[in-house]
N, C-alpha and C positions, 0 to 999 in steps of 0.2 A: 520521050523515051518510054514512058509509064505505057502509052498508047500504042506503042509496036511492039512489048510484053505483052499486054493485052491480048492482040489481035493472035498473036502468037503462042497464047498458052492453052493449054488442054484442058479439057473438061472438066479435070477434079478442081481447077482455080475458079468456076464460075460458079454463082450460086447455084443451091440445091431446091431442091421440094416441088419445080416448077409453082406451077399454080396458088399453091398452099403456101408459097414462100410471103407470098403477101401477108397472110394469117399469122406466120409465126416473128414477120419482121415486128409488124401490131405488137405481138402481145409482148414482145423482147425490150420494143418503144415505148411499152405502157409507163405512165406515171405509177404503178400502184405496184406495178414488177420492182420499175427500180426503187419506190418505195421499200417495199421487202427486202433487198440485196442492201441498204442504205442501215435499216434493222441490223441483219446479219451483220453488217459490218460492225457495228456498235457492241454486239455482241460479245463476237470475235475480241473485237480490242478490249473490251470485258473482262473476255475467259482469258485473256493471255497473259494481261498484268496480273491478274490475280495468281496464274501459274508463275510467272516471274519471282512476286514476292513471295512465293512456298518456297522455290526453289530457291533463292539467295537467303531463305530465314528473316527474312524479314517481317513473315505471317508465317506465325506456329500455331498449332492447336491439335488436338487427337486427331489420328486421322487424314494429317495432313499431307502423307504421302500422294496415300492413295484419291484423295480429292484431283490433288495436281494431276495425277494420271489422267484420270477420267475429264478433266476437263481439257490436256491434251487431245487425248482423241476425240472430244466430243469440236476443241477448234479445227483442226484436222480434219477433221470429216467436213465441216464448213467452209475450208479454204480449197477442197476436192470440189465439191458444188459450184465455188467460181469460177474452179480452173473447169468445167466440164460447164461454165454458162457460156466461159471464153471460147471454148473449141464448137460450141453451139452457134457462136453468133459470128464464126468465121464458116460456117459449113453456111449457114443460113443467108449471110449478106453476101458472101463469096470473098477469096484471100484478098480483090484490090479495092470494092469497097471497104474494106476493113484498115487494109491499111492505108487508105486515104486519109481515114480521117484519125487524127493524132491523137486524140481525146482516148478511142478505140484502143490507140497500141499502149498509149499510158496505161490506161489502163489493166489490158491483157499483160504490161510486163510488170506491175507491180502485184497483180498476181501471182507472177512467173517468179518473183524475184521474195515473194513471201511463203509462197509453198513448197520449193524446192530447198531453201534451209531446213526448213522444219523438217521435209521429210529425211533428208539428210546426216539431222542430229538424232531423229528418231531412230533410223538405220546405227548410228555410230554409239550412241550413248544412251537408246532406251528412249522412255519419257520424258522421264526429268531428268531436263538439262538446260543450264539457265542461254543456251545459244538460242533458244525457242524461242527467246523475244526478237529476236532480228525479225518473226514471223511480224512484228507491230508497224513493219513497211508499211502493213494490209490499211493501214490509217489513213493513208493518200488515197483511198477509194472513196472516201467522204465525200471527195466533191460532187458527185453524185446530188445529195441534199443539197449544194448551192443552183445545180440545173434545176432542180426538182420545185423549186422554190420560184426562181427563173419562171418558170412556165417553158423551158426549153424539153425536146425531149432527144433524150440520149442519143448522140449519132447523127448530130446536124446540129446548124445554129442557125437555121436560114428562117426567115420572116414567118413562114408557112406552117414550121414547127414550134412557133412561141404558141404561148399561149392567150387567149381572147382577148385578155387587157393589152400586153403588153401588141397585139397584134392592131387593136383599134388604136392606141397612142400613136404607134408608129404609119399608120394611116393617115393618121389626123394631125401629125407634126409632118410628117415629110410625104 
């Protein structure tokens, strides 16, 4: 069924870039990319509990309005980066590699399903507003560092994409 979609859809469903698609699939696959986005994650779930406990009083101190704001939007703007890494590596792999592989859409929906609160409560209540922490979905992005560790790279599990060791064991056992 997947395969007469396929054959059957337009142009905006197949990958982009031609040529150069290769280049940017590389650097999207790189270990050190998703290293950085694994960061960011860390981050993010950082800046968010911290806004949490401002917001519920938890953590008072001078100043402590306006801290929560600013680091509002400073997660905010880093939950925009994933959702605009997401819309990146569906233009780049194209809509049915993307959604083949499940890792891929997990991913893109728990982006989907941590930035769209936020922006949400941002729109209805301002900054601070203790609904923000629903943004702390963005936590399930971790598994990233279990691939990363793996020697897998992001967007495949197949022999070719492990890494050295794990590629000569599996040589040398099976």
């Amino acid at each position: 069924m997947l395969g007469l979609l396929r054959n059957l859809s337009s142009n905006w469903l197949k990958p982009c870039c031609g040529r150069r698609a290769a280049l940017w699939q590389v650097c999207l696959l790189s270990p050190g990319f998703n290293c950085f986005l694994v960061a960011c994650v860390v981050l993010v779930v950082v800046l968010l509990t911290l806004e949490l406990l401002i917001d519920t009083k938890l953590l008072q101190f001078n100043n402590a309005f306006q801290f929560a704001s600013i680091i509002h939007w400073i997660s905010l703007a880093i939950l925009s980066v994933f959702f605009t890494e997401t819309v990146f590596r569906i233009v780049v792999l194209g809509i049915w590699d993307y959604i083949e592989n499940k890792v891929e859409v997990f991913d893109g929906a728990v982006i989907v399903l941590s930035l769209a609160p936020m922006v949400a409560s941002t729109v209805a209540n301002g900054p601070s507003s203790p609904w923000d922490a629903i943004g702390l979905i963005i936590t399930l992005r971790i598994w990233r560092a279990k691939r990363i560790i793996d020697g897998e790279a992001p967007g495949g599990g197949g022999d070719e994409r492990r890494g050295p060791v794990v590629r000569t064991l599996s040589l040398t056992v099976g």
